[in-house]
LUMROPA-58810 format. One record per residue: y, z, x of N, C-alpha, C in turn. Coordinates in steps of 0.2 Angstrom, whole numbers, padded with zeros to 4 digits, always signed. Atoms other than C-alpha are relative to their C-alpha. Layout:
N
YZXYZXYZX ...
***
This chain:
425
-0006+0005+0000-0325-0080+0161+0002-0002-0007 -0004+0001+0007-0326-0085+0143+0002+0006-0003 -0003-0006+0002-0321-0067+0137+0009+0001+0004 -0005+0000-0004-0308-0068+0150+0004-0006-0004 -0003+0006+0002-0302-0086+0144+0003+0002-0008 +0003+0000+0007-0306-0080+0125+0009+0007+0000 -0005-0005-0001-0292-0064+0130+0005-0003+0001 -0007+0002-0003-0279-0075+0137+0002-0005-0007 -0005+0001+0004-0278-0084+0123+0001+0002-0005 -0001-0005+0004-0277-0070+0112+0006+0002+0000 -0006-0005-0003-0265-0062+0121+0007-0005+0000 -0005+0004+0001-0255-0079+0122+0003-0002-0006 -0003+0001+0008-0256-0083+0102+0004+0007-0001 -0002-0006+0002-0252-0065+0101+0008+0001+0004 -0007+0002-0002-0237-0068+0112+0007-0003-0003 -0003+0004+0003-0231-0083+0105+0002+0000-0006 -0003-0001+0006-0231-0077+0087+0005+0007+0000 -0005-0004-0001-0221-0062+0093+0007-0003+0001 -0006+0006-0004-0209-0076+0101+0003-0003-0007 -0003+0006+0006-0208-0084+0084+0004+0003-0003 -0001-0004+0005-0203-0070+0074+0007+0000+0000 -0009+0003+0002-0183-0072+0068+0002+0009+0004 -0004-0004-0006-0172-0063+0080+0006+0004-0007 -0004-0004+0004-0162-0048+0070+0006-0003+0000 -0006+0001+0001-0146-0053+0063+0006+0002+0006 -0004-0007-0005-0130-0050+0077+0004+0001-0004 -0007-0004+0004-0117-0039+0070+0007-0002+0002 -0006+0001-0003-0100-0048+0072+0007+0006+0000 -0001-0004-0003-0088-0037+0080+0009-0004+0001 -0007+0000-0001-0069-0035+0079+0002+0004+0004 -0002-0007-0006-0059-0026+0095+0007+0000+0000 -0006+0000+0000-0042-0020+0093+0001+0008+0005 -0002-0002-0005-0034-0013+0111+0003+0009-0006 -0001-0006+0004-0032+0007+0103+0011-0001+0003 -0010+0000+0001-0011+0004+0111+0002-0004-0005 -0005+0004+0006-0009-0010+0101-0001+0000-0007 +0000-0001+0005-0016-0004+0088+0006+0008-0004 -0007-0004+0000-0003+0012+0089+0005-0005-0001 -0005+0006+0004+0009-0003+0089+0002+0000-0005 -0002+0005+0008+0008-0011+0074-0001+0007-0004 +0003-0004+0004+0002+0004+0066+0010+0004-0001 -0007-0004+0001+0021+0012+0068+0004-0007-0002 -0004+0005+0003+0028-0005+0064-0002+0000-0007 +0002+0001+0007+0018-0003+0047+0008+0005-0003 -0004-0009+0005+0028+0015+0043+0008-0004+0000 -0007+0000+0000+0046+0007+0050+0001-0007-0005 +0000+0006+0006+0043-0009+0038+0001+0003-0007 +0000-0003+0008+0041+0002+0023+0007+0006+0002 -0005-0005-0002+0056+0014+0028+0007-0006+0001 -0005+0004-0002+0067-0003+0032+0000-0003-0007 +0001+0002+0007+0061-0009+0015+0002+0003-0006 -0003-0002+0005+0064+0004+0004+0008+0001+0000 -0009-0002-0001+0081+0010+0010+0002-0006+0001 -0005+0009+0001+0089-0010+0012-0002+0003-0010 +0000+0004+0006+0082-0013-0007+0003+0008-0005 -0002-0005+0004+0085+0007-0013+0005-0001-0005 -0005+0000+0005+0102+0004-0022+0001-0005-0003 +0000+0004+0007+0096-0010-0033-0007+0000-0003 +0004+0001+0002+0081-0003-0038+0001+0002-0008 -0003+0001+0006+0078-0008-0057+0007-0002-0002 -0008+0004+0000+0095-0016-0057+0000-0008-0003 +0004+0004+0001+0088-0032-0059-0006+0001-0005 +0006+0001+0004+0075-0034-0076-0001-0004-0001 +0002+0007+0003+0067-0049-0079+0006-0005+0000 -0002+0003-0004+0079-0058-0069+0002+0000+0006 -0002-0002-0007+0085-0061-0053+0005+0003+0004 -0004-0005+0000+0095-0049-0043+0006-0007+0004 -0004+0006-0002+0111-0061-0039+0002+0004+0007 -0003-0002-0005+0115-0063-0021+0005+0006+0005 -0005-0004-0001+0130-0057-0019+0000+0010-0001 +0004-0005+0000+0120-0040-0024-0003+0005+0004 +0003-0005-0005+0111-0037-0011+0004+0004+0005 -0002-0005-0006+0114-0023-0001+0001-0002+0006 -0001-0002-0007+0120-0023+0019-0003+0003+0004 +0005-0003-0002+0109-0018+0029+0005+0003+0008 -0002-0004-0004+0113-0004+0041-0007+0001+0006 +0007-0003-0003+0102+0002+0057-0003+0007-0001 +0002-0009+0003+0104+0020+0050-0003+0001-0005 +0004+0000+0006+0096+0014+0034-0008+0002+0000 +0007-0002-0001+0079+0017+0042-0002+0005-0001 +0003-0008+0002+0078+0035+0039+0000+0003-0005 +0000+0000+0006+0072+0035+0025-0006+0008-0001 +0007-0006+0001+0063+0053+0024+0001+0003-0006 +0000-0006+0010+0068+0060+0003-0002-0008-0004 +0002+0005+0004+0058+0042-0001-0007+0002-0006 +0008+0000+0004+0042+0045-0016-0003-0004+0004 +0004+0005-0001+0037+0028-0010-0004+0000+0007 +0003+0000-0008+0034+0035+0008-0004+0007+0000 +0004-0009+0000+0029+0056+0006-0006+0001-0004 +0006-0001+0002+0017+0054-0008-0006-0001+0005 +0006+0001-0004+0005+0045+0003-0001+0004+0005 -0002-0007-0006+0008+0058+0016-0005+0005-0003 +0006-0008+0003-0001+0072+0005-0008-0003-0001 +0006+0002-0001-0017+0059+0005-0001+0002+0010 +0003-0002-0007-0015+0060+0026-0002+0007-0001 -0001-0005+0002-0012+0077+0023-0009+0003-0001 +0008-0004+0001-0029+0081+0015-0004-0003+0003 +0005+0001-0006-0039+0070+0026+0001+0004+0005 +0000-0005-0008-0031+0078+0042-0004+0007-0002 +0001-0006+0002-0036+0095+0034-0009-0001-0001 +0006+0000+0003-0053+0089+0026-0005-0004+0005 +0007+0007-0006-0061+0073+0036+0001-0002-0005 +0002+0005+0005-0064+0057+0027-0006+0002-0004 +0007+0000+0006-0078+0064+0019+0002+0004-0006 -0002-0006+0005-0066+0075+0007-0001+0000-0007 -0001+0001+0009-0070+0076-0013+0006-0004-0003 -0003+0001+0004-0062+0067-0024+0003+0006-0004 -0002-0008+0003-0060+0086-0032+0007+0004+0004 -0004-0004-0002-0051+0093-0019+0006-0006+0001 -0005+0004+0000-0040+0076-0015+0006+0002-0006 -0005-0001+0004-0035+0080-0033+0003+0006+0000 +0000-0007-0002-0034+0098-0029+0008+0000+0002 -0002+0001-0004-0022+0094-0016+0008-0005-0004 -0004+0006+0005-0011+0082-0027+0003+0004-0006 -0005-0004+0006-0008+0095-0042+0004+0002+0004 -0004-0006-0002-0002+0107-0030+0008-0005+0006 -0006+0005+0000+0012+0092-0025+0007+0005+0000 -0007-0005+0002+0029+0101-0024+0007-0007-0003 -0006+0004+0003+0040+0085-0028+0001-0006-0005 +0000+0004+0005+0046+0075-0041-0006-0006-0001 +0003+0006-0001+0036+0061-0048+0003-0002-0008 -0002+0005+0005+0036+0046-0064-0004+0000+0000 +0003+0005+0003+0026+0037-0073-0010+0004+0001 +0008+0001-0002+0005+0035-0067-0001+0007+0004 -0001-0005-0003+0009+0049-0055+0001+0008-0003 -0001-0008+0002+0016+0062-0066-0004+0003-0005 +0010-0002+0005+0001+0059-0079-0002+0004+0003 +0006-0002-0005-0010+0060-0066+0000+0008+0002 -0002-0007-0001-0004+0077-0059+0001+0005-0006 +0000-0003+0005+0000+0083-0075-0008+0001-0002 +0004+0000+0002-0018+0080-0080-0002+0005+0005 +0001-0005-0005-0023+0089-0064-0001+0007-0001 -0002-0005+0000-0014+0102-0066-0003+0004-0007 +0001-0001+0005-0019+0104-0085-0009+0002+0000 +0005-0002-0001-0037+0107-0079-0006-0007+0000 +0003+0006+0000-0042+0087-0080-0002-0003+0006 +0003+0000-0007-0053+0083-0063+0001-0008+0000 +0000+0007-0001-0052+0065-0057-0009-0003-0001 -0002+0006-0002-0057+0052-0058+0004-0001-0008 -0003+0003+0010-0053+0055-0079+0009+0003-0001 -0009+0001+0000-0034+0060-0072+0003-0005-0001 -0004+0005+0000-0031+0043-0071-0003-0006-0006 +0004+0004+0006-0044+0036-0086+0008-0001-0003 -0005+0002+0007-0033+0026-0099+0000+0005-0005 +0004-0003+0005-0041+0037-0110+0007+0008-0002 -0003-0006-0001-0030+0052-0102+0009-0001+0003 -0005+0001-0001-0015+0043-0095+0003-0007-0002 -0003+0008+0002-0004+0027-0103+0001-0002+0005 -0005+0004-0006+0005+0024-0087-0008-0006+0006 +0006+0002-0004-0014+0019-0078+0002-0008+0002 -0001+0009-0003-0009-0001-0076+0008+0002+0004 -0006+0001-0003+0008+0006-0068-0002+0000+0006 -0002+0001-0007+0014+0003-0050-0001+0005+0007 -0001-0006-0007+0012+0020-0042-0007+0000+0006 +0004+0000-0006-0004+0020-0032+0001-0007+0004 -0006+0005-0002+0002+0003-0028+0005-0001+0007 -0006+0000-0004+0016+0009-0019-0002+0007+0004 +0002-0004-0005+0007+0023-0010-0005+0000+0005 +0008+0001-0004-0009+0014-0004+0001-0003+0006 +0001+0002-0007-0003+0008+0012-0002+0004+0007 +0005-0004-0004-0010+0022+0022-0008-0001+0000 +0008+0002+0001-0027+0017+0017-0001-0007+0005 +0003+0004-0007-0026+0001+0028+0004+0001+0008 -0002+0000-0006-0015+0007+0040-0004+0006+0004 +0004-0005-0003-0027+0021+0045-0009-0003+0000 +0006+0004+0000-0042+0007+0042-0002-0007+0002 +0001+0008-0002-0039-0009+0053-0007-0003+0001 +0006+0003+0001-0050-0022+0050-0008+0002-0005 +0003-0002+0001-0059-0011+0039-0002+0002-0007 -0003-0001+0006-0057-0015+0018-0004+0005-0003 +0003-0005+0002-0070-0006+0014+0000+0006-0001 -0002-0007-0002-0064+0011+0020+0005-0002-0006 -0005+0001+0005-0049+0003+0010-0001+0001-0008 +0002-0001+0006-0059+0003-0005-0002+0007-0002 +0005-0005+0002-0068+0019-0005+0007+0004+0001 -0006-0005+0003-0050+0029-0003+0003-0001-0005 -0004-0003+0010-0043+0022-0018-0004+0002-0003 +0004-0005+0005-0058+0027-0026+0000+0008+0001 -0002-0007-0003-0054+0044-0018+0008+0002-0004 -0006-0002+0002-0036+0045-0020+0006-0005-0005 -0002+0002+0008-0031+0031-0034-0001+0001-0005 +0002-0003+0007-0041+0038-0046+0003+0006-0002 -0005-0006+0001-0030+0053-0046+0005-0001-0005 -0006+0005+0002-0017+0041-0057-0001-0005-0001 -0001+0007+0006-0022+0025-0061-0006-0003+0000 +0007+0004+0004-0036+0013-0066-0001-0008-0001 -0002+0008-0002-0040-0006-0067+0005-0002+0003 -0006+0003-0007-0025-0017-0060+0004+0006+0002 -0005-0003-0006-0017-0002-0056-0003+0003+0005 +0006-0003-0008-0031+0004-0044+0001-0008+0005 -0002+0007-0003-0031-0016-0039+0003+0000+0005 -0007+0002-0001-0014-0016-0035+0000+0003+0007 +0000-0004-0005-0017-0001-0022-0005-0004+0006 +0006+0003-0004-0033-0010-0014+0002-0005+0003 -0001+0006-0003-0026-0025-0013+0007+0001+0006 -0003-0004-0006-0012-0018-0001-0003+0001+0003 +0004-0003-0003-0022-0009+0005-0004-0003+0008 +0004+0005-0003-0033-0022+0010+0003-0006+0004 -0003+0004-0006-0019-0033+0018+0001+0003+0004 -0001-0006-0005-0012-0019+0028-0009-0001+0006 +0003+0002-0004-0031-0020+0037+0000-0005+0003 +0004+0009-0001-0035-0038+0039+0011-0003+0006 -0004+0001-0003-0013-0037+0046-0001+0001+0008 +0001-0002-0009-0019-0028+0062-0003-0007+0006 +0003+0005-0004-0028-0044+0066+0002-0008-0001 -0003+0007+0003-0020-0058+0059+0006-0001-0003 -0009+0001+0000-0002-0067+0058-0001-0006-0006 +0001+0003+0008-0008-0079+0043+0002+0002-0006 -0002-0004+0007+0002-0072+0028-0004-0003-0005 +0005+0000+0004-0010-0083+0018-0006+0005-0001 +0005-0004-0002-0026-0077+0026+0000+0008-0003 -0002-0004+0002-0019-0061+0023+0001+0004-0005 -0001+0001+0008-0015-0062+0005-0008-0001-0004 +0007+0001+0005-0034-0068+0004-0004+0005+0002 +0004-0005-0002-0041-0053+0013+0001+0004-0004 -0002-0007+0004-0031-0039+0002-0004-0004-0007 +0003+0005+0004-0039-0053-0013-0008+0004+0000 +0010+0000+0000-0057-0049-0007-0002+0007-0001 +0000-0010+0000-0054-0029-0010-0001+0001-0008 +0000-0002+0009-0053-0032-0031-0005-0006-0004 +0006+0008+0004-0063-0043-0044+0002-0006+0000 -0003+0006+0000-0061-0059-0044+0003-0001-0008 -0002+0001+0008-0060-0057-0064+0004+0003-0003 -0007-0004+0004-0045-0045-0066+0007-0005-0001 -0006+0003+0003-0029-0050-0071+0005-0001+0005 -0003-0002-0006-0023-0043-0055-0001-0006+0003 +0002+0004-0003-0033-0055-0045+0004-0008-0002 -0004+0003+0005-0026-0068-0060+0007-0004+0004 -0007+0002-0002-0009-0066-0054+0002-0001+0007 -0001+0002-0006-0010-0066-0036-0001-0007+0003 +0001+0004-0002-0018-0080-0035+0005-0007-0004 -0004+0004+0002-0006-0088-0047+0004-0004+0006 -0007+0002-0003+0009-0086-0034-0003-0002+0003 +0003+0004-0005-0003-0094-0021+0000-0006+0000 -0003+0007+0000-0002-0109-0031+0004-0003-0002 -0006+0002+0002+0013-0109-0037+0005-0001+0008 -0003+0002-0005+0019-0109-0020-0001-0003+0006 +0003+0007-0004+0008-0122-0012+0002-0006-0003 -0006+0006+0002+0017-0134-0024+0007-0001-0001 -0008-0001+0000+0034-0128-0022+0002+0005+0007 +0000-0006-0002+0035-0119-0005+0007+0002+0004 -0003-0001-0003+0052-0119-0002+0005+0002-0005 -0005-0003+0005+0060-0114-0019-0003+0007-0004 +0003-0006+0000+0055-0096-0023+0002+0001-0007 -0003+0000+0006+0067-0096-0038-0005-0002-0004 +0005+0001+0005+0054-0107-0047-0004+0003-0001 +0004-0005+0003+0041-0097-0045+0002+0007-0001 -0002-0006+0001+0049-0082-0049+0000-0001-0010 +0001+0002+0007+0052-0091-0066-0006+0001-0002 +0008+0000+0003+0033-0095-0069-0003+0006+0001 +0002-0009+0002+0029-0076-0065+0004+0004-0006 -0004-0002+0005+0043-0072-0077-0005-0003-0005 +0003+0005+0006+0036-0083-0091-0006+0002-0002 +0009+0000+0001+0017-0080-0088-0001+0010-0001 +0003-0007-0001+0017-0061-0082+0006+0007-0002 -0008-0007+0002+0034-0050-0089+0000-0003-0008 -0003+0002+0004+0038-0063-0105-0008+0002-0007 +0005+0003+0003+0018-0065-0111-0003+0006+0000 +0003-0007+0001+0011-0049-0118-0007+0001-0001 +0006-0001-0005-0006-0054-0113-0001+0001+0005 -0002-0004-0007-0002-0048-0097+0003+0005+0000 -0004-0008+0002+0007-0033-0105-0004+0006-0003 +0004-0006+0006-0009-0024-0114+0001+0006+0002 +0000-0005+0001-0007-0009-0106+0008+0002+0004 -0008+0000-0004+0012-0010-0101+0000+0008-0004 -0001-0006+0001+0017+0007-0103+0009-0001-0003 -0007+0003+0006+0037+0000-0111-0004-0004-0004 -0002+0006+0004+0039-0011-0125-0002-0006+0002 +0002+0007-0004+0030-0029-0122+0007-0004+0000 -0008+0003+0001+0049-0036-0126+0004+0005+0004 -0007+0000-0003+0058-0024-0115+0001-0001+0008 -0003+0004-0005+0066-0032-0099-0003+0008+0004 +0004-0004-0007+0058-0015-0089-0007-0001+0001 +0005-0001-0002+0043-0017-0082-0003+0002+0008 -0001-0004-0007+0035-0007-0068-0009+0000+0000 +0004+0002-0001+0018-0015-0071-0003-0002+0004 +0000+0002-0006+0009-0017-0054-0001-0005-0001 +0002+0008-0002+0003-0036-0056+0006-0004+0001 -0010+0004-0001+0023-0043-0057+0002+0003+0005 -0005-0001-0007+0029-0032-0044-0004-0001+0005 +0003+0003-0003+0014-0035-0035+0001-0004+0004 -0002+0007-0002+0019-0053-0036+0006-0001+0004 -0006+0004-0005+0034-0052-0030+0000+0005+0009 -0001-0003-0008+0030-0041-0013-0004-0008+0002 +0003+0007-0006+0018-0058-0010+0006-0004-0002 -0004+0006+0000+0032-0068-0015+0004+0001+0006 -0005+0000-0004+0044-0058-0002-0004-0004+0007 +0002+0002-0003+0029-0062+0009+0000-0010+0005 +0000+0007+0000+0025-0081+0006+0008-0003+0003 -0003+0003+0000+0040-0086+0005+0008+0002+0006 -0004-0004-0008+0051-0074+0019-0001-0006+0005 +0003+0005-0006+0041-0086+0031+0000+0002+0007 -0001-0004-0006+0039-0072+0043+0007+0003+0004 -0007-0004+0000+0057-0067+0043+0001+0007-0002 -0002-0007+0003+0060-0048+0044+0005-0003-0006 -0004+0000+0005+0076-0050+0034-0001-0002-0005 +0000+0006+0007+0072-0064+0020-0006+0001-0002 +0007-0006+0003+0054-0054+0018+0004+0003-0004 -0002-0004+0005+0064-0042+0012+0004+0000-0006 -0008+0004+0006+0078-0050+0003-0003-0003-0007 +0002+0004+0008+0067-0060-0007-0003+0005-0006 +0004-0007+0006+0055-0046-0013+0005+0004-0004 -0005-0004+0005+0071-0036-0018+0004-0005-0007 -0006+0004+0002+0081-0049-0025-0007-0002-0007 +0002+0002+0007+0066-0054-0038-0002+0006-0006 -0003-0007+0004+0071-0036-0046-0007+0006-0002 +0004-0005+0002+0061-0023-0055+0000+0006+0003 +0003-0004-0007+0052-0011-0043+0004+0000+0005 -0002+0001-0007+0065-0017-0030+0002+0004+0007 +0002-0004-0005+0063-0004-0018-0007+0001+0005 +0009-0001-0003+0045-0001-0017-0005-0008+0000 +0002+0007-0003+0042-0021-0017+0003-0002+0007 -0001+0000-0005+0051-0023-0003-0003+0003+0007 +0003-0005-0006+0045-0009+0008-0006-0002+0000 +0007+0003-0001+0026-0015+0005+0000-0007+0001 +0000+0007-0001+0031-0034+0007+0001+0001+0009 -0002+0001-0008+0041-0028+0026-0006+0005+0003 +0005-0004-0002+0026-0014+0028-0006-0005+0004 +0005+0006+0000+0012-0029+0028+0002-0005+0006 -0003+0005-0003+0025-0041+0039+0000+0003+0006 +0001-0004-0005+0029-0027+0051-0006+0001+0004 +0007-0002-0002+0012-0023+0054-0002-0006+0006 +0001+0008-0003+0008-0041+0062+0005-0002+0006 -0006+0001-0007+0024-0041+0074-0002+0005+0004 +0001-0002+0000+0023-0025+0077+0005+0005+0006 -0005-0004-0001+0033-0009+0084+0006-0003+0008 -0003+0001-0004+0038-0015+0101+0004-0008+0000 -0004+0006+0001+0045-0033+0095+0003-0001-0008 -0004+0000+0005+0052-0027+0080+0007-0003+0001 -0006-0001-0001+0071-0033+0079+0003+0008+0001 -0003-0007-0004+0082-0019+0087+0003+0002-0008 -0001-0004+0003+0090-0017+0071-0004+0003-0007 +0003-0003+0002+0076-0010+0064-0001+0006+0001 +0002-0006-0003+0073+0004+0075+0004+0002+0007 -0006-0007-0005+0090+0008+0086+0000+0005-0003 -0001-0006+0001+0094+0020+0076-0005+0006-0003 +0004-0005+0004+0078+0028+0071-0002+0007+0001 -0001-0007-0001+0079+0047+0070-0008+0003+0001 +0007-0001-0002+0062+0051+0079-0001+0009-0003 +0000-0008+0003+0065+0071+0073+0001+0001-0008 -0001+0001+0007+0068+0066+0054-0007+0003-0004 +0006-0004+0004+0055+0077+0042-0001-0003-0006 +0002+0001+0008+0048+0068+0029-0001+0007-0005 +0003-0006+0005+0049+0077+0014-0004+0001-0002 +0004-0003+0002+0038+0089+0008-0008-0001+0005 +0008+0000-0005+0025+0086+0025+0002+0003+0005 +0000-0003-0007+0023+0093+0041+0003-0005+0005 -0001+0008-0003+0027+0074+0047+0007-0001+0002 -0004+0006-0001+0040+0067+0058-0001-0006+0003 +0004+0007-0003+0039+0050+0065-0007+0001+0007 +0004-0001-0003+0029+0055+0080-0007+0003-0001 +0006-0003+0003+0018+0067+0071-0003-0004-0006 +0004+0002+0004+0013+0055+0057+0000-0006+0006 +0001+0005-0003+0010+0040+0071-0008+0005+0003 +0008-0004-0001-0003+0054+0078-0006+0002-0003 +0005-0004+0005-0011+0060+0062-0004-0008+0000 +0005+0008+0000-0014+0039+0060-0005+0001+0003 +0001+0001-0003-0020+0038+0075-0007+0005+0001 +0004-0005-0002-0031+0050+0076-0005+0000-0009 +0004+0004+0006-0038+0046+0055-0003-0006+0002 +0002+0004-0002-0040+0030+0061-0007+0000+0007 +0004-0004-0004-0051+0035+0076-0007+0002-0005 +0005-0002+0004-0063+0044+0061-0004-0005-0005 +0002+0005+0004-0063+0028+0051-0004-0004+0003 +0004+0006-0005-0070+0016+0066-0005+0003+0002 +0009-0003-0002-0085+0029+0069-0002+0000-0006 +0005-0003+0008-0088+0033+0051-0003-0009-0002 +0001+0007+0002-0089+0012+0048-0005-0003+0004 +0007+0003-0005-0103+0011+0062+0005-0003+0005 -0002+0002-0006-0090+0005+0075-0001+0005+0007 -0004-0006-0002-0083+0015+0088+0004-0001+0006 -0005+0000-0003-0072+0016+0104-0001+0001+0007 +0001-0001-0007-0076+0012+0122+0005-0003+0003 -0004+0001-0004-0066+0007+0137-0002-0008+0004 -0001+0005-0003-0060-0010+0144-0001+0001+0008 -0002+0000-0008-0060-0015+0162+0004+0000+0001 -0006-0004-0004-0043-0008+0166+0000+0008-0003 +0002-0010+0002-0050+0011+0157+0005+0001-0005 -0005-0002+0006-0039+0007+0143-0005-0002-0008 +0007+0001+0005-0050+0011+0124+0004-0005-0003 -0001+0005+0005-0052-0002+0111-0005+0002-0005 +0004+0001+0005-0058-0001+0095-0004-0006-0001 +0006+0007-0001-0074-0011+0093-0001+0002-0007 -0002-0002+0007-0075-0012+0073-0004-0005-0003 +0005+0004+0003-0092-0020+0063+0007-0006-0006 -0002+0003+0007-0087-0035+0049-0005+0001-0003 +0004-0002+0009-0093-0030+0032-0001-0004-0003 -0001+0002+0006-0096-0039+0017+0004+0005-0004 -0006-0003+0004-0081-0034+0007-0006+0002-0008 +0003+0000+0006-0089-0025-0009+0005+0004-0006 -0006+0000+0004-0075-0024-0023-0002+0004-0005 +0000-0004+0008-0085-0017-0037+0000-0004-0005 -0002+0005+0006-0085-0021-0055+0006+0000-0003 -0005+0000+0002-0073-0026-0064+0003+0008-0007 -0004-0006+0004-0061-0012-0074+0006-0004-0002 -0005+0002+0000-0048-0016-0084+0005+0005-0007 -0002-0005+0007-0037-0002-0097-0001-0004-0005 -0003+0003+0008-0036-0013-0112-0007+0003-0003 +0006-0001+0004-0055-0008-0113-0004+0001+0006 +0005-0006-0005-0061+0007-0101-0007+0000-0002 +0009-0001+0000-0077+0010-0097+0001+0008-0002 +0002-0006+0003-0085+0029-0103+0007+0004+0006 +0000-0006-0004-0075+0045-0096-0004+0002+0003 +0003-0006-0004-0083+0056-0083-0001+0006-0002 +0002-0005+0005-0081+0070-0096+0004+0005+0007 +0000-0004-0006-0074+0078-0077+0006+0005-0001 -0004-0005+0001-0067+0095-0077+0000+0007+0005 -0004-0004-0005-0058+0108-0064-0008+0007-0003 +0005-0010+0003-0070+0127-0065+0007+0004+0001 -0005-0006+0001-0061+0141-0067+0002+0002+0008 -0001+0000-0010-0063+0143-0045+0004-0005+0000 -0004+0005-0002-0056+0126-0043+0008+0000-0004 -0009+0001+0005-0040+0127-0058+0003+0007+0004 -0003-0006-0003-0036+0145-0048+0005-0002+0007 -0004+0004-0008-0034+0133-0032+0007-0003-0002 -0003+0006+0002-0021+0125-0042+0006+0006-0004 -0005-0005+0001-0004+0134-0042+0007-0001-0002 -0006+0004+0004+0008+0122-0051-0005-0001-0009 -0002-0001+0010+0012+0120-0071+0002-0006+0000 +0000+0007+0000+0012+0102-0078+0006-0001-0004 -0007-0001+0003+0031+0097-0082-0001-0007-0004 +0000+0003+0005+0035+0087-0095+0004-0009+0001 -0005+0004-0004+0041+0068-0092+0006-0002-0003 -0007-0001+0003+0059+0066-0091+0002+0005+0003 -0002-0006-0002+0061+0082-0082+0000-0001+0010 
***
C-alpha cells in the first residue's frame, strides 16, 4: 500500500509538473476568402493602369512645383488600357521568371532574365541592365559603386507585384526585392520598392490608409532617410489634414530644396528634376492620405504634386484599389477594359496575368508556412502565419557597404543575348 500510495504521488507530481510547463506559443493567423483575394488582386493591376494613364501626359511637367489645376488631364474609361506602360511590364518580367522558375529562383538567373529585357528603359533600370548585360551579376548591378542612379525611383515603381502576389505576407515582400531590386537599386531606392511592396500586402486586409502606410514602414529601417521622409508626411498631415498644398511645400523645402536628402541624387542638387524615390515616394502617400479614399482625388493629388507624375499616381490608386477592390471599383474604371489587350513585351493579358498572380500567390502562402483549406460552403481561403516583420540593416548609397565582387561565368554571360546601350538611346 505504501509503494502504491509512494507511486501515486509520483506519478501525480510528475503529472502536475507536466500541467505546469508553458503551453507553446499560438501562431496567429490571417484568412483571406481565395475569391476575394482574386478581387482586390485585379483591382491592384486596374489602379496602376487607371493611375498611370490619367497622370501619363504630365509626367515631369511639373518640377518642384505643383502641377496647376487646370492641367490636369480628363479622364477617359478608355484611358485604362494601358499596355505600352514601363511602369506596368517591367514588373511582368519579375512574374515572368517566378512563373518559369518558382520562388525559389536565384538572384543570378532573375538578372539573367532582366538583361535579356527587350524594352526600352532609364535611369536605375538601364545601369542595372547595362551592368548585367556587361557581365556584372547582382546584387553589385545595382551597388552604388556600379550604378549612380541606385537612390532612383525605378524599383520603386515596379515593386507592386511583390505585395500583390504576397498578401499579408511583408516578408515574402522583402526577400523579392532582395531578389529582384537588387538588379538596379540600392538603399532608399531598395526601400522605396519594399515599402510598396509592403503596403500592397497589409492592403488585402486593411481599409486604414494609415495602418497601412505603417505596415509598408515596417518593411525598411527605421534609420533611412526613406523611413525619414515617410514618416514626415505622416506628421505633417496629422497637423494639417485637409491642406495637402502645405505639405507638399514642407516636402519641397526639406526633400527636393535640401541637398541633404539629395546625396545620391543622380541631377544636380539645384536642378528642379528629381526622380529620387523618397519625394516621389511622398507624394504617392500624399495622394494616399490626403485623397481620403476617393479613387479620383487619390489620383489627382498624387499627379498634381508633379515630378514622377505618372508612376505616383498609379502606386498611390494601385494601393487604394487594392482595398476596394475589382468588383466595387467605380464603373468608370473598368467599362471600358479591354480584357484581350497584351501587355507589352509578356505573354500577359489581363486574364492571364490575374492567373499567373493567383497562382504565384498560391506558392507564397505555402512557402510562408501557411496554406489553403476549405470553408463550410467548399469555397478555399488562405490561411496565412503573422511574422515578425524582419527589415534588415540599414543601407544607404552615400556610403555603401563592401561589393559582392559578383560576376556572370562564361555559361551564364552566354545566356545573355543582348548588348548594353548607351543612356540617351
Amino acid at each position: 500500500m505504501r509503494r502504491l500510495i509512494a507511486v501515486l504521488i509520483a506519478t501525480g507530481f510528475i503529472l502536475s509538473t507536466v500541467g505546469c510547463q508553458p503551453a507553446a506559443p499560438s501562431v496567429q493567423l490571417r484568412r483571406l476568402p481565395v475569391k476575394e483575394y482574386v478581387d482586390k488582386m485585379k483591382a491592384a493591376w486596374i489602379g496602376q493602369m487607371a493611375g498611370v494613364g490619367w497622370g501619363g501626359p504630365t509626367e515631369f511637367k511639373a518640377q518642384g512645383k505643383i502641377l496647376p489645376a487646370d492641367r490636369m488631364p480628363k479622364w477617359k474609361p478608355e484611358t485604362v488600357n494601358q499596355f505600352q506602360q514601363d511602369d506596368i511590364y517591367v514588373e511582368m518580367t519579375f512574374l515572368r521568371t517566378l512563373e518559369e522558375y518558382g520562388p525559389d529562383v536565384s538572384i543570378r538567373q532573375a538578372g539573367i532574365d532582366f538583361a535579356n529585357s527587350g524594352y526600352s528603359l532609364w535611369h536605375a533600370n538601364l545601369v542595372g541592365r547595362n551592368n548585367l548585360r556587361s557581365g556584372i551579376a547582382p546584387p553589385d548591378s545595382g551597388h552604388p559603386k556600379f550604378n549612380k542612379h541606385a537612390d532612383d525611383i525605378d524599383y520603386q515603381i515596379e515593386s507592386d507585384y511583390s505585395g500583390i502576389i504576397s498578401p499579408g505576407m511583408p516578408n515574402a515582400v522583402i526577400e523579392l526585392g532582395e531578389k529582384f531590386g537588387r538588379l538596379m537599386n540600392y538603399g532608399d531606392g531598395l526601400y522605396g520598392g519594399r515599402f510598396f511592396g509592403g503596403m500592397y500586402a497589409e492592403a488585402f486586409f486593411e481599409n486604414d490608409i494609415e495602418k497601412i502606410i505603417h505596415a509598408g514602414l515596417r518593411c525598411i529601417p527605421r534609420k533611412s532617410q526613406y523611413y525619414e521622409c515617410i514618416n514626415d508626411v505622416l506628421n505633417w498631415h496629422r497637423q494639417d489634414p485637409d491642406n495637402w498644398e502645405k505639405t507638399w511645400q514642407f516636402i519641397n523645402d526639406k526633400y527636393h530644396k535640401n541637398r541633404d536628402y539629395r546625396r545620391f541624387s543622380c541631377s544636380e542638387p539645384k536642378s528642379p528634376f528629381n526622380i529620387d524615390a523618397k519625394i516621389n515616394g511622398a507624394y504617392v502617400v500624399m495622394g494616399l492620405l490626403y485623397g481620403k479614399k476617393d479613387p479620383n482625388q487619390t489620383i489627382i493629388i498624387a499627379t498634381r504634386c508633379g515630378q514622377d507624375s505618372d508612376c505616383n499616381p498609379s502606386s498611390a490608386a494601385g494601393v487604394l484599389f487594392t482595398t476596394i477592390g475589382f468588383a466595387k471599383l467605380p464603373r468608370q474604371f473598368v467599362s471600358a477594359l479591354d480584357p484581350n489587350g497584351r501587355f507589352s513585351h509578356t505573354p500577359y493579358n489581363f486574364p492571364a496575368l490575374a492567373a499567373v498572380c493567383e497562382k504565384l500567390a498560391r506558392q507564397e502562402v505555402v512557402r510562408a508556412g501557411g496554406r489553403i483549406e476549405k470553408d463550410t460552403n467548399g469555397e478555399e481561403v488562405f490561411v496565412i502565419p503573422v511574422a515578425e516583420v524582419k527589415p534588415g540593416k540599414l543601407e544607404q548609397c552615400w556610403k555603401p557597404g563592401p561589393i559582392a565582387d559578383a560576376r556572370f561565368t562564361p555559361e551564364e554571360l552566354a545566356k545573355i543575348n543582348k548588348k548594353p546601350v548607351k543612356e540617351g538611346q
